[in-house]
C-alpha positions in Angstrom: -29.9 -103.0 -23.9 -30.7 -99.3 -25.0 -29.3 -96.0 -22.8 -31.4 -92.7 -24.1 -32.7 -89.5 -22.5 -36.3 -89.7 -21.1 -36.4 -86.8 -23.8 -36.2 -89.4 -26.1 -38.0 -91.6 -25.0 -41.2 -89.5 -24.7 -40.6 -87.7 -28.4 -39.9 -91.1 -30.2 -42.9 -92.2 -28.3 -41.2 -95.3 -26.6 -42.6 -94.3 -23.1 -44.7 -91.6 -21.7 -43.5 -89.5 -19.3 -45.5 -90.8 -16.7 -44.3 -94.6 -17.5 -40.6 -93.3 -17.1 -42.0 -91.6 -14.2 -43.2 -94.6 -12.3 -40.8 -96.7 -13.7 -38.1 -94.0 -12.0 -40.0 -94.1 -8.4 -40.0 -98.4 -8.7 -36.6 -98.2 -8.9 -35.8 -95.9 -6.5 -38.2 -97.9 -4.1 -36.5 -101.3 -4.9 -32.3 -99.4 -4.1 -33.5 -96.9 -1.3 -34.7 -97.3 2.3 -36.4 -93.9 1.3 -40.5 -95.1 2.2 -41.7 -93.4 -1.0 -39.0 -93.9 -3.5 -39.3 -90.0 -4.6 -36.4 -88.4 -3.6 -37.4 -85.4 -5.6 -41.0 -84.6 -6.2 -42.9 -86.1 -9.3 -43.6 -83.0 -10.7 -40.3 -81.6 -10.3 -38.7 -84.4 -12.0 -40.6 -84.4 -14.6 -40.1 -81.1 -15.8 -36.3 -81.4 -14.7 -36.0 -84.9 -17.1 -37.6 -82.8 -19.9 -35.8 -79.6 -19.2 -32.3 -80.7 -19.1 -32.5 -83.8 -21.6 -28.3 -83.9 -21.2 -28.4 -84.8 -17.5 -30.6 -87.8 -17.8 -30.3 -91.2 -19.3 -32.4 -94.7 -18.7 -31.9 -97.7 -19.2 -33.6 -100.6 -21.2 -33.4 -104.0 -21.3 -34.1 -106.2 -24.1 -37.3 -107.1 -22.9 -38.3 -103.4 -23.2 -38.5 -102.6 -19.6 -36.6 -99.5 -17.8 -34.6 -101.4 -15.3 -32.1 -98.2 -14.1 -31.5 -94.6 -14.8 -29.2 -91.4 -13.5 -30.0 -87.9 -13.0 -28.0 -85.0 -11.9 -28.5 -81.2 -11.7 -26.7 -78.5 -11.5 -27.5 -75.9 -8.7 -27.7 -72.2 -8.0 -25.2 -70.9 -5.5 -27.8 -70.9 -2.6 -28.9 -74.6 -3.1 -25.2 -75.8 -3.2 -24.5 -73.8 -0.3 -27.5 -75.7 1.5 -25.7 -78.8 0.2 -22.2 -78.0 1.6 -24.2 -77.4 4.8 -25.7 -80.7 4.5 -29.0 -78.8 4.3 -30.5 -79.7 1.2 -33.8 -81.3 1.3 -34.1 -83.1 -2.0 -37.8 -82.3 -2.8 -37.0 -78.4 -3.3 -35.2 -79.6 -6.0 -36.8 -77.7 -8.7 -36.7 -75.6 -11.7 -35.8 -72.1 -9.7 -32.7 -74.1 -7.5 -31.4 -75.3 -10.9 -29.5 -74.2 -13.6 -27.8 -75.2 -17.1 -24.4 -76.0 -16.6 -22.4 -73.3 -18.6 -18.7 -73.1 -20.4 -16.5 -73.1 -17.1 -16.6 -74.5 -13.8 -20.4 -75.8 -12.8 -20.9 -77.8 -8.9 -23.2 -81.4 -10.0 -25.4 -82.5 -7.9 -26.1 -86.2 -8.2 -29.4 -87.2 -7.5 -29.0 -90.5 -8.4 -27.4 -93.5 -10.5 -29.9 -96.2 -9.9 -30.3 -100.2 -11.5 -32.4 -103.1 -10.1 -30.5 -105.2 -7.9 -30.2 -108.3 -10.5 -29.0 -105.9 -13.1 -25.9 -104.8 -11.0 -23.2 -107.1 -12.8 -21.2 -105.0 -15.4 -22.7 -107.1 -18.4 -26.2 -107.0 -16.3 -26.3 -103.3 -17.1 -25.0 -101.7 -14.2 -21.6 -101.0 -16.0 -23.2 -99.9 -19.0 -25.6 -97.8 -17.1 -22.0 -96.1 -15.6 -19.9 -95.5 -18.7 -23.2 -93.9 -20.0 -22.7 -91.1 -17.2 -19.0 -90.4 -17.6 -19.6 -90.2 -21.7 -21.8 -87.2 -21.1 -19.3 -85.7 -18.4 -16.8 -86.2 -21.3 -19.4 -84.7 -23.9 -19.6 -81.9 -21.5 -16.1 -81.2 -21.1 -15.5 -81.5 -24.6 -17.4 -78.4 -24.8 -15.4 -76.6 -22.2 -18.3 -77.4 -19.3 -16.4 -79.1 -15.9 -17.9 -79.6 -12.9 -15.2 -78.6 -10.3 -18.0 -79.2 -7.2 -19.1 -82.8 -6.7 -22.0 -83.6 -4.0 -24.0 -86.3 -3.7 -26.2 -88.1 -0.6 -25.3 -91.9 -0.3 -28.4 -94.1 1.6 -27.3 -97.3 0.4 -24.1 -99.8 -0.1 -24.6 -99.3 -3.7 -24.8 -95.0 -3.1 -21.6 -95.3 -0.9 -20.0 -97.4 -3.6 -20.5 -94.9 -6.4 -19.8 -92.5 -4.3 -16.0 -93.6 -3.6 -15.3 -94.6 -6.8 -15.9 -91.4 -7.6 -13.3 -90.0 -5.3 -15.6 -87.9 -3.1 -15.5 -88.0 0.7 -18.1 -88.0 3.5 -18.5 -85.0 5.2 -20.9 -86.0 7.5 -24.4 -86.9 7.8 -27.2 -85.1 6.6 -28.9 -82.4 9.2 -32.4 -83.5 8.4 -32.6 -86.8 6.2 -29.9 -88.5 8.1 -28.3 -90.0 4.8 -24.1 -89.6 4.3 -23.3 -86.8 2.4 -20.2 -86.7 -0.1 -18.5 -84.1 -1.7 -15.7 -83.5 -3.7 -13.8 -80.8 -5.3 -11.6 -80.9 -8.3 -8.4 -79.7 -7.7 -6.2 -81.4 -10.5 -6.1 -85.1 -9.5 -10.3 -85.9 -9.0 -10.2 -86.8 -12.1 -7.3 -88.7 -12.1 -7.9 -90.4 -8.8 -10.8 -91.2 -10.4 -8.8 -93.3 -13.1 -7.0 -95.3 -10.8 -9.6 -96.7 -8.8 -11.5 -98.1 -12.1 -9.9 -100.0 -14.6 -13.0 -98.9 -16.2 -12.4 -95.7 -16.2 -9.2 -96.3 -18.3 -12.0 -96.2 -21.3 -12.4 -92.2 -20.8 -8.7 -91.0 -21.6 -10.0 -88.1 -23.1 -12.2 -87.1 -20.0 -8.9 -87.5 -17.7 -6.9 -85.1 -20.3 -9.4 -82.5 -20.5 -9.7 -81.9 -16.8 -5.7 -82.4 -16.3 -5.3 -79.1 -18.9 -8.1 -77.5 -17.4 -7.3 -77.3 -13.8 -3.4 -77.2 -15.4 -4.4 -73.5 -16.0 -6.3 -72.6 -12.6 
């Protein structure tokens, strides 16, 4: 199995974007109760996949097909604020409600971390597809970017699962979409809470150390 950025993808001319595009909206159909699939808009995501290459991966299998994939953002303080709130309708996500996360604390957004069902199983993919996200929150943090804000909408077992693991919280259902929301904010032990729900997680003991110094010095 292959992980890259749809960047990637599109520049070594594996896919094009509008394969990674439809691929992206089978998947969400097949793990969502969402009628469409698109939680964001087409367009926006694909100018948000191109435009913040770090924040995407997806996944291949050996057959050559994209079978899963994550996304996250990074919000202005209006849109996170309409998070909090439980506000946030996914399809403004766009270019003007986003941002590149900067050296300091950022809030993420999860949009989504996604896998066909039969690819669930740690050696499936699924696993892969999850130590593929907390590398680039490690790449970032080697860099002196954290994410002190956490916020995600769960629809599905799978969402609520991630969500946990994560060590984020319910706050309540969503005002208009009627999904669970989650959030999470780091205070010192997210990270580490994070490390002792996953033996997985015990892979990433850099990650955990960078965010204990960090939030060390708040």
């Amino acid at each position: 199995m292959k992980i890259i950025t749809a960047l990637e993808a599109v520049k070594t001319r594996r896919f094009t974007i509008e394969h990674i595009l439809d691929r992206v909206e089978y998947i969400c159909i097949r793990t969502s109760d969402a009628p469409s699939g698109r939680i964001i808009s087409r367009e926006a995501r694909r100018e948000l996949f191109i435009l913040y290459p770090e924040q995407n991966r997806i996944i291949i299998n050996d057959d050559g097909m994209i079978i899963g994939y994550w996304f996250f953002v990074t919000l202005n303080q209006e849109h996170f604020k309409l998070a909090r709130e439980k506000m946030l309708i996914e399809q403004n996500i766009t270019r003007m409600s986003t941002r590149l996360p900067g050296v300091g604390l950022n809030n993420i957004y999860i949009i989504n971390i996604g896998i066909l069902p039969e690819y669930h199983g740690y050696c499936d993919g699924g696993g892969k597809l999850l130590e593929s996200f907390i590398t680039q929150i490690e790449s970032f943090a080697e860099r002196g970017i954290f994410f002190n804000e956490w916020i995600t909408n769960a629809r599905t077992d799978y969402g609520h699962k991630y969500s946990s693991m994560f060590g984020l919280q319910p706050i309540g259902q969503h005002k208009i979409n009627k999904v669970t929301v989650y959030f999470g904010a780091v205070t010192g032990n997210l990270m580490t809470s994070m490390l002792n729900r996953h033996a997985f997680m015990k892979k990433f003991p850099r990650l955990i150390a960078y965010y204990k110094d960090r939030f060390s010095r708040r």
